[in-house]
DSSP file (Angstrom, degrees, kcal/mol; ACC not computed):
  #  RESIDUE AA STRUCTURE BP1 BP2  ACC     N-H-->O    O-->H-N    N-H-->O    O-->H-N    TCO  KAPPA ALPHA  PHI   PSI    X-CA   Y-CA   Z-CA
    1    1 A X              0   0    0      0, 0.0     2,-0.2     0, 0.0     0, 0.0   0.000 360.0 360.0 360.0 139.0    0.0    0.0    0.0
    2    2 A X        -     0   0    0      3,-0.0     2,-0.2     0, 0.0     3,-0.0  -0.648 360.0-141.9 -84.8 135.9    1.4    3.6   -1.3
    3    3 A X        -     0   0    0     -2,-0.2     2,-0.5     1,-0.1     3,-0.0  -0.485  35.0 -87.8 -73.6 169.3    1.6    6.4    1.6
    4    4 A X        -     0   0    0     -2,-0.2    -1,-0.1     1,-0.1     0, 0.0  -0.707  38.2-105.8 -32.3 105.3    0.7    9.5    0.7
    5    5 A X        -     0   0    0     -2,-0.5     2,-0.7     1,-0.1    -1,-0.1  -0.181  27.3-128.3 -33.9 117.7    2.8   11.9   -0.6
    6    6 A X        -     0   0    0     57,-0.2    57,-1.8    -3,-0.0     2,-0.2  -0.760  31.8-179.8 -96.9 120.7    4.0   14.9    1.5
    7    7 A X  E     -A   62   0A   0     -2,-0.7     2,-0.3    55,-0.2    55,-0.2  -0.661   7.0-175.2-110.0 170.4    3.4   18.3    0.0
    8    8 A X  E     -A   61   0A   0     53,-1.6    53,-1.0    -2,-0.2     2,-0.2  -0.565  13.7-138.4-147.4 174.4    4.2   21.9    1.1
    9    9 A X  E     +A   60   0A   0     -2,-0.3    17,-0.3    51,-0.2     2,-0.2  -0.924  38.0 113.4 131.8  86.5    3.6   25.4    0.0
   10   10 A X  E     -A   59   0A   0     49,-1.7    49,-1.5    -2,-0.2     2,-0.3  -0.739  55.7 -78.9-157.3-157.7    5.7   28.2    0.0
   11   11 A X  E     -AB  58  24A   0     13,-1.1    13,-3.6    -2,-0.2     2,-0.2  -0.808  43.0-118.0-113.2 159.7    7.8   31.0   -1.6
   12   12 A X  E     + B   0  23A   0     45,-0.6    11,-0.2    -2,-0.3    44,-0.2  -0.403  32.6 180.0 -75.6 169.2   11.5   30.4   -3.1
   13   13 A X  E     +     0   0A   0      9,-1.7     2,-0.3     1,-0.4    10,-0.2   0.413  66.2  33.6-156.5 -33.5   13.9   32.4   -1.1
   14   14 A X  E     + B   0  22A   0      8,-1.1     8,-2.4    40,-0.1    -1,-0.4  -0.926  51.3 158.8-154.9 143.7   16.7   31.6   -2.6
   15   15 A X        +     0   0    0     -2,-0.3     4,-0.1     6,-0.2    -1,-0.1   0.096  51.2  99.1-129.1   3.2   17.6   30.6   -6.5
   16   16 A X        +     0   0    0      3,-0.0     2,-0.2     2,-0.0     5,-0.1   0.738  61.1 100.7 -92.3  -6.5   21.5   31.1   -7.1
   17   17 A X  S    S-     0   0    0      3,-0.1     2,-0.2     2,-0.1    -3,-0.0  -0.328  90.9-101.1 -75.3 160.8   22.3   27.3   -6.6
   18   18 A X  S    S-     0   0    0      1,-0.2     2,-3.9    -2,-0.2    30,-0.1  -0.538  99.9 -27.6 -63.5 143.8   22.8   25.0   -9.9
   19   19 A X  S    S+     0   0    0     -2,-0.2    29,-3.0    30,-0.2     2,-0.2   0.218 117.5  97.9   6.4  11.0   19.2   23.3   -9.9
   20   20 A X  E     - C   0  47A   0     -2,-3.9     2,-0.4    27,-0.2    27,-0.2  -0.625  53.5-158.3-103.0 168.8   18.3   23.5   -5.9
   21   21 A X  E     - C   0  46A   0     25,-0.9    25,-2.9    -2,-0.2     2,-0.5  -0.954  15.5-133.0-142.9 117.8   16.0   26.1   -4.4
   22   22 A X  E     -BC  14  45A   0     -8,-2.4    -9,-1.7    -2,-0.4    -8,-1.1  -0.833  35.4-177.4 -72.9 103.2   15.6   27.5   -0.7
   23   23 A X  E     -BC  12  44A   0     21,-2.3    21,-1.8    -2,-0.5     2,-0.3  -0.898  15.6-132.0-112.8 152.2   12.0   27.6   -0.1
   24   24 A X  E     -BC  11  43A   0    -13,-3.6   -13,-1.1    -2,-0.4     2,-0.3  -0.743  12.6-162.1-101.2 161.8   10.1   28.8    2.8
   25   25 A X        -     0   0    0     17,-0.8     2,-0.5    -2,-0.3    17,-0.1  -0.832   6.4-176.8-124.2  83.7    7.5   27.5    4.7
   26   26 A X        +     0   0    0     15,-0.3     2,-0.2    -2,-0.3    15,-0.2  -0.826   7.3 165.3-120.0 151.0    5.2   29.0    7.0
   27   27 A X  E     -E   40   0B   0     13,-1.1    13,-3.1    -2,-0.5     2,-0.7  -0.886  29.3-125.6-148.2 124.3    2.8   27.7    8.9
   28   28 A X  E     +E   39   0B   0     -2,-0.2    11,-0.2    11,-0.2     2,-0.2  -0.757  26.7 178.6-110.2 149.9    0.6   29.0   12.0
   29   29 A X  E     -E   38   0B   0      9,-2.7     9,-0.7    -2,-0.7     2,-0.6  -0.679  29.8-108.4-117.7 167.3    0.6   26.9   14.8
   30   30 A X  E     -E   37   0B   0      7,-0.2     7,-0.2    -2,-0.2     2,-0.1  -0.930  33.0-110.4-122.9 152.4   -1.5   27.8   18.3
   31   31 A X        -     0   0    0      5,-1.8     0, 0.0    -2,-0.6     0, 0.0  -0.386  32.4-135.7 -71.6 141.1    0.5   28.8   21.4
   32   32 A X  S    S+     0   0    0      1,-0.2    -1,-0.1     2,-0.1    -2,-0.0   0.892  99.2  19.9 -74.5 -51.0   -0.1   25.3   23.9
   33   33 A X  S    S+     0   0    0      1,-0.1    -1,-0.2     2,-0.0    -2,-0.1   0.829 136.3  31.8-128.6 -44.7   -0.8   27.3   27.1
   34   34 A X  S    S-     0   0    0      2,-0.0    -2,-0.1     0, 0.0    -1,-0.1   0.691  89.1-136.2-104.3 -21.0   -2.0   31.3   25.8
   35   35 A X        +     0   0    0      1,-0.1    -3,-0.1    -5,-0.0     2,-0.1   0.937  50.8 149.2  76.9  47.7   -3.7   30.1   22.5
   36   36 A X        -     0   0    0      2,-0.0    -5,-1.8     0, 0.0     2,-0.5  -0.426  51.9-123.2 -92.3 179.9   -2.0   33.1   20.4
   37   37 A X  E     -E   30   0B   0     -7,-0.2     2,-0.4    -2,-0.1    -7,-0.2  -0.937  29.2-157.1-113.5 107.3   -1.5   31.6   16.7
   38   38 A X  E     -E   29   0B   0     -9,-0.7    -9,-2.7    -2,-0.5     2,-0.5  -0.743  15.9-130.2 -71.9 119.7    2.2   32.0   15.9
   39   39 A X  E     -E   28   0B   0     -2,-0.4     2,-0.4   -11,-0.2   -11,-0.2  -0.617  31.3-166.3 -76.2 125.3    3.4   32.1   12.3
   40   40 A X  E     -E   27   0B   0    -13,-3.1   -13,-1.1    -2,-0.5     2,-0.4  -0.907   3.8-150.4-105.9 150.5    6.5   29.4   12.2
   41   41 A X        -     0   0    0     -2,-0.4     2,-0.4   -15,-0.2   -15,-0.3  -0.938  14.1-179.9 -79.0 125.7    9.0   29.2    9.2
   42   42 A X        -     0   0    0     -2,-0.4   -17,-0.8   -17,-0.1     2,-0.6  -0.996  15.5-144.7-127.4 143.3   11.1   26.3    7.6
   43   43 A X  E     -C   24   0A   0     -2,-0.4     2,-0.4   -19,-0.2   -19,-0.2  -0.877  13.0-173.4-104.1 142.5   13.4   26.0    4.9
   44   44 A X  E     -C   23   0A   0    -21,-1.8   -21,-2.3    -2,-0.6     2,-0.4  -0.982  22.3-134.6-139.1 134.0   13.6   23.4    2.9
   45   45 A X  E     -C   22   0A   0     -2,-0.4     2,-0.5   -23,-0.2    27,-0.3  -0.602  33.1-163.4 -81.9 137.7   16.3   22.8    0.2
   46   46 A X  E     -C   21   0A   0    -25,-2.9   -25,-0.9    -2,-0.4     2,-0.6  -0.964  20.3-119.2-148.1 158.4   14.4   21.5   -2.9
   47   47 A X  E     -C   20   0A   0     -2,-0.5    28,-3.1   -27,-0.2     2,-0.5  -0.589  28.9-175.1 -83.2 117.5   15.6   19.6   -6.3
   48   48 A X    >   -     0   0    0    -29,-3.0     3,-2.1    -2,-0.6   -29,-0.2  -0.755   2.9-174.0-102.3  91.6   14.7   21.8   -9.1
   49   49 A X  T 3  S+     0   0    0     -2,-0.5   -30,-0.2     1,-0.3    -1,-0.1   0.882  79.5  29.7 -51.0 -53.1   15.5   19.9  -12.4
   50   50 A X  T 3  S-     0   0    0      1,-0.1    -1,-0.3   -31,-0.1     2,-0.1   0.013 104.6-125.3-107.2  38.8   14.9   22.4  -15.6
   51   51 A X    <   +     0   0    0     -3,-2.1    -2,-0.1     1,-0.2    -1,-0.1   0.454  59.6 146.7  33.7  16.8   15.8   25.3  -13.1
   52   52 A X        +     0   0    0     -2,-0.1     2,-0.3   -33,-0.1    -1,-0.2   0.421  33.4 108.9 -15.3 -30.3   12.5   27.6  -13.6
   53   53 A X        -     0   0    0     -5,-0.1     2,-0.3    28,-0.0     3,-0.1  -0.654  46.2-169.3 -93.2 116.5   12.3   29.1   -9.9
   54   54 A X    >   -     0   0    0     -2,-0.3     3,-1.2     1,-0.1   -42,-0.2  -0.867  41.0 -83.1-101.6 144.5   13.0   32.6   -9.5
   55   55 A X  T 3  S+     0   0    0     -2,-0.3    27,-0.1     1,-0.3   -42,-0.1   0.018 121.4  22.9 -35.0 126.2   13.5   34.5   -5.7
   56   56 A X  T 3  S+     0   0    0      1,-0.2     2,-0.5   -44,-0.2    -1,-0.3   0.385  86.6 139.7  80.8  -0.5    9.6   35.3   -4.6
   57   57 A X    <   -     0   0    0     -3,-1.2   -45,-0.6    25,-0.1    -1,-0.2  -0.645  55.4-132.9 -24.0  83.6    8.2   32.7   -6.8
   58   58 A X  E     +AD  11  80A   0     22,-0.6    22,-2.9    -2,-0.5    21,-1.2  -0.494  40.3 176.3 -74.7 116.0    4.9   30.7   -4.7
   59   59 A X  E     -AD  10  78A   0    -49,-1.5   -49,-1.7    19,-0.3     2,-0.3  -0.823  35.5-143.0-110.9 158.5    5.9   26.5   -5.4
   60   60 A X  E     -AD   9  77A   0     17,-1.8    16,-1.7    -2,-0.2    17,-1.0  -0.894  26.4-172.5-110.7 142.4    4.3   23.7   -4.3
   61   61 A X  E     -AD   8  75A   0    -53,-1.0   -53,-1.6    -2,-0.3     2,-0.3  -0.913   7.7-156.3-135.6 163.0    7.5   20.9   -3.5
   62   62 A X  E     -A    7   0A   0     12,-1.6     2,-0.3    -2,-0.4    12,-0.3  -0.931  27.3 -91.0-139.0 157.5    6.6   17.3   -2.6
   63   63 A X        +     0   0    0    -57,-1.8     2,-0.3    -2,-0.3    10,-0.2  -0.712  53.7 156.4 -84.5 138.8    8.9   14.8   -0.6
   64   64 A X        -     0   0    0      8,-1.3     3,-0.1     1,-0.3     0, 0.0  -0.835  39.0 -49.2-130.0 159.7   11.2   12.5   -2.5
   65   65 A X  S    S-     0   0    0     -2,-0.3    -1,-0.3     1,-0.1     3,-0.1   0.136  70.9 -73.9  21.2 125.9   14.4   10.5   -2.1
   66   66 A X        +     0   0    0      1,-0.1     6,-0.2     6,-0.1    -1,-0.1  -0.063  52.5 174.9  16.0 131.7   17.3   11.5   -0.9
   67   67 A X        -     0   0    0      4,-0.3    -1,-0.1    -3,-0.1     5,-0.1   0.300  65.1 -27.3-142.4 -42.5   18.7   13.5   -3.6
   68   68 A X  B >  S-F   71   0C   0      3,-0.6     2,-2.4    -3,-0.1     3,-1.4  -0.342  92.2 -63.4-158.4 105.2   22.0   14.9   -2.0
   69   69 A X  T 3  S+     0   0    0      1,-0.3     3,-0.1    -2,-0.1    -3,-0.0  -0.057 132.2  26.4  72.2 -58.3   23.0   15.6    1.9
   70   70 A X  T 3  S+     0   0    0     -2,-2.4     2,-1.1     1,-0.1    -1,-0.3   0.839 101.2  92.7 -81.8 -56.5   20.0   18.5    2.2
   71   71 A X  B <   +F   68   0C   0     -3,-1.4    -3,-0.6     1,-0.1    -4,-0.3  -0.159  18.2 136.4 -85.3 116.3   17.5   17.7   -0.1
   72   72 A X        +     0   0    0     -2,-1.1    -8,-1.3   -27,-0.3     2,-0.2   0.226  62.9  83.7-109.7  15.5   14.6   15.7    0.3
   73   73 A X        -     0   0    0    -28,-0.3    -1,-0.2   -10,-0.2   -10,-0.2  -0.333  54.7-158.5-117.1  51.5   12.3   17.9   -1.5
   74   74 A X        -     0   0    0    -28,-0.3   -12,-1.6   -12,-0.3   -26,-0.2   0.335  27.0-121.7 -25.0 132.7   11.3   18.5   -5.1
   75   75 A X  E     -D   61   0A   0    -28,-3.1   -14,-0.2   -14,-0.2    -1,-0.2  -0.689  27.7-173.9 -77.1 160.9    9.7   21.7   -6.7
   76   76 A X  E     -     0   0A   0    -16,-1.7     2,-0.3     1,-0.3   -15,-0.2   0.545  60.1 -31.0-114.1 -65.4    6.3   20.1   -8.2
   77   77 A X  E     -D   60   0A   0    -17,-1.0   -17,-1.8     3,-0.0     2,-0.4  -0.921  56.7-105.9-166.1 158.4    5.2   23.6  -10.1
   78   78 A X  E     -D   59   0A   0     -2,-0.3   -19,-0.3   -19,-0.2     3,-0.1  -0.656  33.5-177.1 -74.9 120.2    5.3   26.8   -9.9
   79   79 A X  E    S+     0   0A   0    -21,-1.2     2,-0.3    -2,-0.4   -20,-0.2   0.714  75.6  13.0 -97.8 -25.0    1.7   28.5   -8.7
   80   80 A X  E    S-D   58   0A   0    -22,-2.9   -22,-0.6    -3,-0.1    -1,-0.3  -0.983  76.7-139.7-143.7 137.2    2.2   31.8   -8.7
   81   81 A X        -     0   0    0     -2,-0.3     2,-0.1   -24,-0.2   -25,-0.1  -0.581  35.0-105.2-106.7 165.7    5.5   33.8  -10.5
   82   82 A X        -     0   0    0    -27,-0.1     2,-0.4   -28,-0.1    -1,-0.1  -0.343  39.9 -95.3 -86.1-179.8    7.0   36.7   -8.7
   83   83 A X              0   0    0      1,-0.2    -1,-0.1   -27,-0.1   -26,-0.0  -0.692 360.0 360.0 -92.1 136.7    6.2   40.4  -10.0
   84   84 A X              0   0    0     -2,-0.4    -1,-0.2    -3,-0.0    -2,-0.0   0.336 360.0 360.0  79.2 360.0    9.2   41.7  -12.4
């Protein structure tokens, strides 16, 4: 039986490596004890094959393989492009 695929949603952040991408993740979580909603971050290094992904660029990346020491993460598509 196939698991389910882990997906995530966020902006590229950083684009100057040879086919990887820095994307961010945020996410609001609620505080355990005061119940505030906190915006959290993560970065995640992610395999971008035909290099597409520009800085401020909204991707969706999905979990994959092992791909090198960081990356576990694949761009999927581009949803939204940044402005300029």
């Amino acid at each position: 039986m196939r698991q389910t695929v882990k997906k995530r949603e966020g902006v590229v952040v950083s684009a100057r490596m040879n086919k990887t991408v820095v994307v961010q993740v945020e996410r609001l979580v609620k505080h355990r004890l005061y119940g505030k909603r906190l915006k959290q971050r993560k970065r995640y290094m992610a395999h971008d094959e035909r290099a597409e992904c520009r800085e401020g660029d909204r991707v969706l990346i999905i979990e994959s393989r092992p791909l090198s020491r960081n990356k576990r993460w694949r761009v999927s598509r581009v949803l939204l492009r940044a402005a300029g």
